[in-house]
VOBA-1610 file (N, C-alpha, C; in pm, whole numbers, padded with zeros to 5 digits, always signed):
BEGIN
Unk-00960+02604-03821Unk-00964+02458-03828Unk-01063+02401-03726Unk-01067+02480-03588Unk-01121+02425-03526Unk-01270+02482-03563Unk-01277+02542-03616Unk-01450+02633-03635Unk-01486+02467-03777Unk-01430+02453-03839Unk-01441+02368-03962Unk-01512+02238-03893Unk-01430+02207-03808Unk-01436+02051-03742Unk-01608+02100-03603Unk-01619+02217-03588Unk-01750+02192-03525Unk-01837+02192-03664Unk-01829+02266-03727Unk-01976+02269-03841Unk-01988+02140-03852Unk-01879+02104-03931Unk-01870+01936-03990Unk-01982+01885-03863Unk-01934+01849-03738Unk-02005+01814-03640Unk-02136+01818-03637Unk-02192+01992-03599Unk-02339+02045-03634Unk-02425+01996-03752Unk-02328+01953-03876Unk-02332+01941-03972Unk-02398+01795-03961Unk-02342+01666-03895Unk-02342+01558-03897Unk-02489+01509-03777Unk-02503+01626-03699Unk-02639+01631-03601Unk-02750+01663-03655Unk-02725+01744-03771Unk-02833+01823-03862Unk-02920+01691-03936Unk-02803+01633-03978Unk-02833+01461-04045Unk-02888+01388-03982Unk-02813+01413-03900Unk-02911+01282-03803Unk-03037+01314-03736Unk-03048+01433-03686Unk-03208+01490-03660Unk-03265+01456-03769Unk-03258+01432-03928Unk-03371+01453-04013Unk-03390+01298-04054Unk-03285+01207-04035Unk-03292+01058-04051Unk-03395+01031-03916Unk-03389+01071-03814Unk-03489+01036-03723Unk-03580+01087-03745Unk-03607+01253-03791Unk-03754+01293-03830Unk-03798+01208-03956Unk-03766+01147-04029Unk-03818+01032-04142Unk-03818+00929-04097Unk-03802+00875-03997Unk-03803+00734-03939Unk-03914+00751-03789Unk-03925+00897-03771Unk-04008+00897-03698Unk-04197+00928-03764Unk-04153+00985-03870Unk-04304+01021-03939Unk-04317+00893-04022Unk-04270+00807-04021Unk-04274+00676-04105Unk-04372+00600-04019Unk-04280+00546-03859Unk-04359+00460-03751Unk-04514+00540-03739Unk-04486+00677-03723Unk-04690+00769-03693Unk-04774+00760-03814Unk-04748+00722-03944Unk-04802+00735-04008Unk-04830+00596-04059Unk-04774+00461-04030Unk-04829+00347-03996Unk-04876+00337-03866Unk-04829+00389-03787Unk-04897+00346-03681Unk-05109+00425-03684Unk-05093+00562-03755Unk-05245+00574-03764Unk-05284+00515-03848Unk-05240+00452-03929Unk-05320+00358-04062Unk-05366+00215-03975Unk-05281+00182-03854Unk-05341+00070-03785Unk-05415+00142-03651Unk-05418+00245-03633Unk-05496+00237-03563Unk-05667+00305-03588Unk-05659+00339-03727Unk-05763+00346-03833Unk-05827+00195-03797Unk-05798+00105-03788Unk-05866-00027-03810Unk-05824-00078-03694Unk-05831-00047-03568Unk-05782-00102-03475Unk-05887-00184-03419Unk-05968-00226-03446Unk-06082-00320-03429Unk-06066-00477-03455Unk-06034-00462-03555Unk-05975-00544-03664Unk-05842-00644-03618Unk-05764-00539-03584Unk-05627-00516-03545Unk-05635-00596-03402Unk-05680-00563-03316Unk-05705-00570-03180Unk-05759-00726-03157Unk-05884-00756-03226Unk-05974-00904-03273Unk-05858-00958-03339Unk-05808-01007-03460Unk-05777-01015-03514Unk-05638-01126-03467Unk-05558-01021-03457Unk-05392-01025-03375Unk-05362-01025-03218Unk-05409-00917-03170Unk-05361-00880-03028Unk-05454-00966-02923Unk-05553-01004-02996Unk-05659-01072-02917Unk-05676-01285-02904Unk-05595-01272-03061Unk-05599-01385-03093Unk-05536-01507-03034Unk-05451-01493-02935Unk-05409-01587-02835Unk-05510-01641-02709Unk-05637-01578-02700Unk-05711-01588-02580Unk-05848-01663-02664Unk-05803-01733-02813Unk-05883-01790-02894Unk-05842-01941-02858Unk-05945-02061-02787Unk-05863-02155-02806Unk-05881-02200-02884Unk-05897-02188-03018Unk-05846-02280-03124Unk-05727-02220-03216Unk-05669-02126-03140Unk-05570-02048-03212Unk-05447-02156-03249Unk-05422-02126-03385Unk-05314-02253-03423Unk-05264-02292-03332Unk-05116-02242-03299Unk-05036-02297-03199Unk-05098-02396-03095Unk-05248-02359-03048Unk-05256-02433-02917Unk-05325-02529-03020Unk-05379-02594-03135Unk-05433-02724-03157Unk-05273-02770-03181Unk-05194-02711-03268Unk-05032-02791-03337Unk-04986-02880-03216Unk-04976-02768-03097Unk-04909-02836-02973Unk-04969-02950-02899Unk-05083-02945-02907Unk-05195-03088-02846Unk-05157-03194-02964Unk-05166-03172-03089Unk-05148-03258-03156Unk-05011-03323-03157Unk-04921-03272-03185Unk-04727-03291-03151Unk-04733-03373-03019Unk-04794-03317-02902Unk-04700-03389-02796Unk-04812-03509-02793Unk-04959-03511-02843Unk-05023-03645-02803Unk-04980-03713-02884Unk-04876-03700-02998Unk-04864-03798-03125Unk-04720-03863-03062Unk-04647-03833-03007Unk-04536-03858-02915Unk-04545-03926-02778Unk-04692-03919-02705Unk-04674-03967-02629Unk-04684-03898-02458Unk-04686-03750-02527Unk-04642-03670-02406Unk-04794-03629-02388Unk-04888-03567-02251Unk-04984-03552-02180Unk-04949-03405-02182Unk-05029-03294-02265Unk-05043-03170-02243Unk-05182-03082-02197Unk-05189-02977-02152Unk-05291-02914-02095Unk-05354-02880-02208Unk-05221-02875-02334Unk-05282-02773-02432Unk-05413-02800-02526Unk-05424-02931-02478Unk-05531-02961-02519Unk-05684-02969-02490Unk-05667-02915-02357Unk-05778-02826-02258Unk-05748-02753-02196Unk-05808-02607-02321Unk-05762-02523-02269Unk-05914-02434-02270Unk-05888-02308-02165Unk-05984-02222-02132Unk-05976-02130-02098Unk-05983-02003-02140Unk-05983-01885-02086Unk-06131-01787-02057Unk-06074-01691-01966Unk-06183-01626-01961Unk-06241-01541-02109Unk-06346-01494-02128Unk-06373-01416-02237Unk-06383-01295-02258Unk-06314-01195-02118Unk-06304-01063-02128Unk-06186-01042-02032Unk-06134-00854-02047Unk-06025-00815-02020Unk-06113-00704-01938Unk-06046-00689-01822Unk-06053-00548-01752Unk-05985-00455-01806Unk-06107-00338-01807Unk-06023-00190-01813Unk-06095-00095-01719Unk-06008-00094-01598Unk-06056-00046-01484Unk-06028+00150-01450Unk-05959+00204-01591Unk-05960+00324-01568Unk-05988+00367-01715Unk-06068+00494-01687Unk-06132+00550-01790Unk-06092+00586-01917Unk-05924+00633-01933Unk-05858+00613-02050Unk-05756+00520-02134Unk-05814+00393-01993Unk-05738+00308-02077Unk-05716+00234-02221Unk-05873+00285-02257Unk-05880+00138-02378Unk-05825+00245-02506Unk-05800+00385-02444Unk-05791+00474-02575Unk-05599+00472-02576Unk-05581+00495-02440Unk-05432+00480-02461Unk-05379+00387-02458Unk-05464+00283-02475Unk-05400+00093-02495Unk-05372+00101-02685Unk-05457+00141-02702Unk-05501+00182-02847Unk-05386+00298-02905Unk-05384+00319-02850Unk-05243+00448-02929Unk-05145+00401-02886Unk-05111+00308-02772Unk-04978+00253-02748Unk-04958+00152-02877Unk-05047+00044-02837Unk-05024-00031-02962Unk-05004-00015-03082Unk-05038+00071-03140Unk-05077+00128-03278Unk-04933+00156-03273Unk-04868+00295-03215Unk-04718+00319-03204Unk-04633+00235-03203Unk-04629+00085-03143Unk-04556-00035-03146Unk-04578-00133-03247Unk-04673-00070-03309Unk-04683-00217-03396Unk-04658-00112-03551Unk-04665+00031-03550Unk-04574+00106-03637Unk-04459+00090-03654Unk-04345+00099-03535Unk-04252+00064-03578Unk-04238-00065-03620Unk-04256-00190-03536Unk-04272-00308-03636Unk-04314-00300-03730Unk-04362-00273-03828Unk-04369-00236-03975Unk-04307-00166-04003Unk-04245-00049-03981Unk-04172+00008-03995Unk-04015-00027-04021Unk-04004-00120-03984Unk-03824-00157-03874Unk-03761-00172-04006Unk-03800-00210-04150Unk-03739-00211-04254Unk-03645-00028-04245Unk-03770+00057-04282Unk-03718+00175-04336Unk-03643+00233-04254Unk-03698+00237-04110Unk-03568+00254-04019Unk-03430+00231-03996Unk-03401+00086-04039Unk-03288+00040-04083Unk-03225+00127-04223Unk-03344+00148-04279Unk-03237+00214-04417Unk-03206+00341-04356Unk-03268+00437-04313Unk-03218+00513-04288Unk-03097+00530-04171Unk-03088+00424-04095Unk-02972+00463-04004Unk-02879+00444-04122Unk-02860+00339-04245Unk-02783+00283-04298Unk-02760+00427-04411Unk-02837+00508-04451Unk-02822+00610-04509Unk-02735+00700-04436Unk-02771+00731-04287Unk-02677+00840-04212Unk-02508+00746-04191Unk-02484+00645-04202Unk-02364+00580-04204Unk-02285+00543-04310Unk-02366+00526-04426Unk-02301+00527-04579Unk-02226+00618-04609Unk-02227+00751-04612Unk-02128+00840-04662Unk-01962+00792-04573Unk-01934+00760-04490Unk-01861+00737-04391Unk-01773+00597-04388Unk-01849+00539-04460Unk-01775+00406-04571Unk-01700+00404-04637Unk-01596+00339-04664Unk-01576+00312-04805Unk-01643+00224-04925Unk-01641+00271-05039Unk-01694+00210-05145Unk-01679+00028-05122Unk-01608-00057-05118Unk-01621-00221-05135Unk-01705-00217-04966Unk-01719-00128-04834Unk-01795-00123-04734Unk-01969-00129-04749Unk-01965-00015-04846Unk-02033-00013-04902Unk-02138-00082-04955Unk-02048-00178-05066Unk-02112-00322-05142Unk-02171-00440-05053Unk-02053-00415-04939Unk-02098-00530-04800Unk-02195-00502-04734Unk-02194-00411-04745Unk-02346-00340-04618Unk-02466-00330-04689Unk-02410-00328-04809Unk-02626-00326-04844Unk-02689-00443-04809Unk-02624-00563-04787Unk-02733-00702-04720Unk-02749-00660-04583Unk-02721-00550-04547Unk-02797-00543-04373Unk-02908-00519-04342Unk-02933-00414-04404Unk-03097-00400-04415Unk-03173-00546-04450Unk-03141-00633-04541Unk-03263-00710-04589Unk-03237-00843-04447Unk-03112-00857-04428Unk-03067-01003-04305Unk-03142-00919-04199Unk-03076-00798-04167Unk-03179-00733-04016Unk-03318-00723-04046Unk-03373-00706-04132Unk-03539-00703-04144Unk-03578-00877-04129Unk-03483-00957-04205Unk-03524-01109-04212Unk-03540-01119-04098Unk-03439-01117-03979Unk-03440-01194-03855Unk-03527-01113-03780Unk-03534-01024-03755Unk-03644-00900-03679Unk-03802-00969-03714Unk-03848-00998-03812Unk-03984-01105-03882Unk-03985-01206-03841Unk-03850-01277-03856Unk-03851-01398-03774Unk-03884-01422-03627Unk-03812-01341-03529Unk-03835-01323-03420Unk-04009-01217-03419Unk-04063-01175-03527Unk-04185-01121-03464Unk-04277-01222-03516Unk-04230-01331-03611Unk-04347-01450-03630Unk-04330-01569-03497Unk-04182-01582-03434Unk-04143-01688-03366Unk-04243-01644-03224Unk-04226-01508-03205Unk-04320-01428-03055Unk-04483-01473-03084Unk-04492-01398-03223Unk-04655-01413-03223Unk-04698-01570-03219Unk-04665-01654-03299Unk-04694-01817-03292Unk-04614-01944-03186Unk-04543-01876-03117Unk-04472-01970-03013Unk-04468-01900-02884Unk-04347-01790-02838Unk-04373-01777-02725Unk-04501-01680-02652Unk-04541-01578-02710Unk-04683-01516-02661Unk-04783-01642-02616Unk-04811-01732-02705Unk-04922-01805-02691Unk-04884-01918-02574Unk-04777-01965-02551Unk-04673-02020-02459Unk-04732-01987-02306Unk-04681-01841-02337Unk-04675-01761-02260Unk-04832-01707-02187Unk-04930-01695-02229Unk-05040-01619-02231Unk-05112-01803-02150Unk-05084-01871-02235Unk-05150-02023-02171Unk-05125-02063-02023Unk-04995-02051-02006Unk-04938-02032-01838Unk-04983-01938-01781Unk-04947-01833-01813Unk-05037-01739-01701Unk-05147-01725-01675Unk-05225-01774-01758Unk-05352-01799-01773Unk-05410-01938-01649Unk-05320-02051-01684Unk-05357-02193-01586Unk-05287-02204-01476Unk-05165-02080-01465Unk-05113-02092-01333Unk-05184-02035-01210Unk-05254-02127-01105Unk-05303-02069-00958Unk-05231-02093-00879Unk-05206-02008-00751Unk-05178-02065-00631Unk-05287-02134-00516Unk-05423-02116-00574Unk-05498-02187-00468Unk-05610-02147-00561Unk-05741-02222-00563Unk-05835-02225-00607Unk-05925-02098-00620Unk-05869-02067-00486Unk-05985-01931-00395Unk-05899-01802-00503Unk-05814-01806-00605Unk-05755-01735-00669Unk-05802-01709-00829Unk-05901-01642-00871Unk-05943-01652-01025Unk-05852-01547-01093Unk-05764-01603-01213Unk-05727-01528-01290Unk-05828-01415-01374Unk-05825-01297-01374Unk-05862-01203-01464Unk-05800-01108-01485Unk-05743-01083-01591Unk-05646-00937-01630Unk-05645-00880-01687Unk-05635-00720-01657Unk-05672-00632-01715Unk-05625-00605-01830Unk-05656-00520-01882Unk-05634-00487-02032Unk-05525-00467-02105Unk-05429-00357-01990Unk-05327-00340-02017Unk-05178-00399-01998Unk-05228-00468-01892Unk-05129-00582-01837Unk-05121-00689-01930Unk-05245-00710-01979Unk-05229-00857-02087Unk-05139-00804-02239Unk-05171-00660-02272Unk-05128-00592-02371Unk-04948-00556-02355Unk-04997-00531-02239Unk-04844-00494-02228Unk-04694-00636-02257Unk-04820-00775-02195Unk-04752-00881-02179Unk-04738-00900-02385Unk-04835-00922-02441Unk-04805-00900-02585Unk-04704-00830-02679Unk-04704-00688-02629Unk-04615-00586-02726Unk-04489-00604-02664Unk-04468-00638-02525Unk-04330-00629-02482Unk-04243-00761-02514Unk-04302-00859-02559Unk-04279-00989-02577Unk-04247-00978-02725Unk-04303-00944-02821Unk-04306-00911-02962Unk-04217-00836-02973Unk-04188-00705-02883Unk-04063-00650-02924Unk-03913-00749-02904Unk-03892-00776-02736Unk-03820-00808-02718Unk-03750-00960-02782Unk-03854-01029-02825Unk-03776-01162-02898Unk-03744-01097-03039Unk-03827-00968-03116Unk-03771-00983-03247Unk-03625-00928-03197Unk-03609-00798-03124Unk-03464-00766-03118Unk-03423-00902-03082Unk-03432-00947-02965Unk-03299-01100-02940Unk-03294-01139-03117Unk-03384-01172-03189Unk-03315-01195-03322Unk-03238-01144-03371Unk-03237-01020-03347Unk-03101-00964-03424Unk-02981-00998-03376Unk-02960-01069-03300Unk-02818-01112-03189Unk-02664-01115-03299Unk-02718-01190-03399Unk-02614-01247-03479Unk-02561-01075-03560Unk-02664-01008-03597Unk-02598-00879-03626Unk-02526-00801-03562Unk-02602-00817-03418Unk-02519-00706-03281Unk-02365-00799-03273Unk-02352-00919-03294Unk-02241-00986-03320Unk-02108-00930-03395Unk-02215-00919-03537Unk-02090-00848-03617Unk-02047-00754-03608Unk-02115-00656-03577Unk-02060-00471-03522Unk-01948-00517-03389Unk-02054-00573-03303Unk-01966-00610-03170Unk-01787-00662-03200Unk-01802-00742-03338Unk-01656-00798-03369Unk-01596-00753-03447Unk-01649-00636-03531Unk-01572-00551-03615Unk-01499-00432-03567Unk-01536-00413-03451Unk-01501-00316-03366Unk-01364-00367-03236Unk-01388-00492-03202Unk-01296-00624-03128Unk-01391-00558-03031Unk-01453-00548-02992Unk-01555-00615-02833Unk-01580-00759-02822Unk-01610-00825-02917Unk-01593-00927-02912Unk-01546-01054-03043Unk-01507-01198-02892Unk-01430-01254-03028Unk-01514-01382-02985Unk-01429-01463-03108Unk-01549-01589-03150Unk-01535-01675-02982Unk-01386-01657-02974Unk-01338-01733-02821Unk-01380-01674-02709Unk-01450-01588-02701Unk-01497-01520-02591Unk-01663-01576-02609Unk-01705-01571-02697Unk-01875-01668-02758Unk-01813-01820-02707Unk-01723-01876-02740Unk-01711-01980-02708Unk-01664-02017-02555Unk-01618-01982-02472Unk-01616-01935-02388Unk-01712-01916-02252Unk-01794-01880-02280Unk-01913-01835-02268Unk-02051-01897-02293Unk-02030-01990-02403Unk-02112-02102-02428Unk-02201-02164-02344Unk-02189-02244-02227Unk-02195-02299-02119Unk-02330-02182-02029Unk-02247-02094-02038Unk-02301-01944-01940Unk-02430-01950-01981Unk-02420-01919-02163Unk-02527-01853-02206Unk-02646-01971-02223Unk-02609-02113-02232Unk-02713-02210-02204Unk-02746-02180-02113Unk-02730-02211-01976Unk-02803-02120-01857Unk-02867-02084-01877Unk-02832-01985-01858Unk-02908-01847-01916Unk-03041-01856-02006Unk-03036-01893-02120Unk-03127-01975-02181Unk-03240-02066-02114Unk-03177-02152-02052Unk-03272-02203-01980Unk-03335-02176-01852Unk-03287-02065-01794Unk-03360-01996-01709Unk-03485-01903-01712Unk-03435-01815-01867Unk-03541-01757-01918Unk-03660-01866-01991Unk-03599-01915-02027Unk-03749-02017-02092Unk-03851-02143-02004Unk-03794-02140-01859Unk-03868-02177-01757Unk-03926-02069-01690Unk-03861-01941-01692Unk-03962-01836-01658Unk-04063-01832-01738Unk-04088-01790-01876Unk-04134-01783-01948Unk-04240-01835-02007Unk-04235-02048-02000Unk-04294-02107-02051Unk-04364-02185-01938Unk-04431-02311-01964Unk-04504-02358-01878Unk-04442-02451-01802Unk-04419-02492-01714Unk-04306-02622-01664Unk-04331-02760-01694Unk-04280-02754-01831Unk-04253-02900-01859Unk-04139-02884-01916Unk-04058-03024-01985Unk-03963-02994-02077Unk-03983-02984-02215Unk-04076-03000-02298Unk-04108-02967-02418Unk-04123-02854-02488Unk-04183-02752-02339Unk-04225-02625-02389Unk-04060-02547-02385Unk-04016-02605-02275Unk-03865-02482-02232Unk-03782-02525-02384Unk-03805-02648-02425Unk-03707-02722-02576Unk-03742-02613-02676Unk-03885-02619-02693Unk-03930-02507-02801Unk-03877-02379-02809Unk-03865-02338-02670Unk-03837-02212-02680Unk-03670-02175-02677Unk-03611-02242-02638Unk-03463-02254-02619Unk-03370-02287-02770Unk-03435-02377-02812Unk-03389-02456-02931Unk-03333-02309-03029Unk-03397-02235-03089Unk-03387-02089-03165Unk-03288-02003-03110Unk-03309-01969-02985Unk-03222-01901-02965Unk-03072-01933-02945Unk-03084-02099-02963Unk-02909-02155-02917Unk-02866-02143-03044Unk-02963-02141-03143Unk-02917-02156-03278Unk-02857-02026-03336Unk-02928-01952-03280Unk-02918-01811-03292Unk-02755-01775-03230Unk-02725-01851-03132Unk-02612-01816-03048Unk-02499-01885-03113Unk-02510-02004-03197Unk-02412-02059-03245Unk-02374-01986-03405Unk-02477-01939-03459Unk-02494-01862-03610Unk-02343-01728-03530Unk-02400-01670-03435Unk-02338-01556-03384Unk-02167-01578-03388Unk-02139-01711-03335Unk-02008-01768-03337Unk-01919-01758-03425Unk-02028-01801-03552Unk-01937-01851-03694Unk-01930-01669-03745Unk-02032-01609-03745Unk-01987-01456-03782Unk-01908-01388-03729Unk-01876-01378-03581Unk-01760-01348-03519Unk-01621-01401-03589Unk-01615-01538-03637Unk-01496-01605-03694Unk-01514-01584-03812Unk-01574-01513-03872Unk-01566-01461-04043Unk-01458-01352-04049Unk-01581-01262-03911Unk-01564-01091-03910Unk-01356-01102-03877Unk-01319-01161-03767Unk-01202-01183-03708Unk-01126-01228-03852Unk-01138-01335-03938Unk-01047-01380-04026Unk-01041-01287-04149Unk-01166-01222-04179Unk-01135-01121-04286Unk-01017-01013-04298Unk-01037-00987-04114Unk-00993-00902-04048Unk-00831-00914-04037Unk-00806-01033-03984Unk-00654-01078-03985Unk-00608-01093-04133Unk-00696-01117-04243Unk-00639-01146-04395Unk-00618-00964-04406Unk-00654-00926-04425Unk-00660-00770-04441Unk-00579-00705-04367Unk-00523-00738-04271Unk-00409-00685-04176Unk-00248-00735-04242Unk-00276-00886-04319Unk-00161-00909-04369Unk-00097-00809-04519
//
């Protein structure tokens, strides 16, 4: 019995090594198709915030002068080059990216396949419920990688850009630092999109409940607004922009917690 219950085990590692070897030859094999054209790629996208006529920065000059409000964003200036002060950087800036912006394209099939290694382990009406995860987790993951690329990156990239401490101080940054400020920003807001999903696992499991989100409410504004004055430029328009989504995001999280909980208590009766 006990020899049965390790195979099963070995059995269940075997699976899961090969759901990651397909989710891993998925991200390398988009990721060399972008970095086939990483020229393109690089100009294009990764570069395109240090453009000032890049949407976001005319939308935002236009919005706050039509309101009334006095923005920088409407003179704006950057320098026109990036340092790369060590010899393999621009090649391993280039294969980093390429790898990160694989899995972002990727993040669909990845999802199916975790959802493949967890399906057998379901029940059938579980089953029926779970196939909208993949398409809601890919929705909001896009969302949060269109909300990064057209709101906070460019937000973000504009401040650091006009923030000095003294004149005698010229911004110029290197290659990888500005890159790094890009891909890590792009990752991290699309995951925060997924919040409302990490919600439902979190409450199907009781880690958490809607009264503990509510609860907590208060906290997580904070919170909120701490990160989006780090983040953004110091005014109040920009911290609104950036805050506004994610509270929404935090209140969506609420009402799914109080689904997940009432299904839960109907089904117990």
């Amino acid at each position: 019995m006990a020899q049965e219950k390790e195979m099963s085990f070995l059995a269940h590692l075997e699976e899961l090594r090969w759901h990651l070897v397909r989710s891993a030859a998925a991200i390398l094999i988009v990721a060399i198709g972008v970095f086939a054209f990483q020229t393109q790629v690089f100009e294009q996208l990764i570069f395109a915030h240090l453009k000032t006529d890049f949407i976001t920065y005319k939308t935002f000059c236009k919005a706050f002068t039509a309101i009334g409000i006095n923005t920088d964003f409407c003179n704006i200036s950057f320098p026109q080059e990036l340092q790369s002060i060590k010899p393999m950087a621009q090649l391993m800036t280039a294969i980093w990216t390429s790898l990160i912006l694989g899995f972002i394209l990727s993040f669909p099939y990845v999802l199916w396949e975790i959802w493949r290694f967890v399906a057998p382990g379901l029940h059938e009406n579980e089953i029926k419920k779970s196939r909208g995860f993949i398409w809601i987790s890919s929705l909001l993951f896009f969302l949060g990688v269109l909300f990064s690329f057209f709101v906070i990156i460019p937000i973000s990239v504009f401040f650091f850009y006009d923030y000095q401490i003294s004149n005698l101080v010229i911004n110029k940054f290197t290659l990888d630092s500005y890159i790094s400020l890009v891909t890590n920003t792009l990752l991290g807001v699309s995951l925060m999109f997924e919040l409302p999903v990490i919600i439902y696992f979190l409450s199907k499991i009781g880690l958490v409940t809607p009264e503990f989100l509510k609860r907590y409410r208060k906290h997580a504004l904070v919170l909120v607004l701490i990160l989006s004055a780090i983040i953004t430029p110091p005014d109040v328009a920009s911290q609104i922009i950036v805050s506004i989504p994610v509270l929404i995001l935090y209140e969506i999280s609420i009402k799914v917690s109080r689904s997940v909980i009432k299904k839960q208590e109907k089904n117990a009766i």
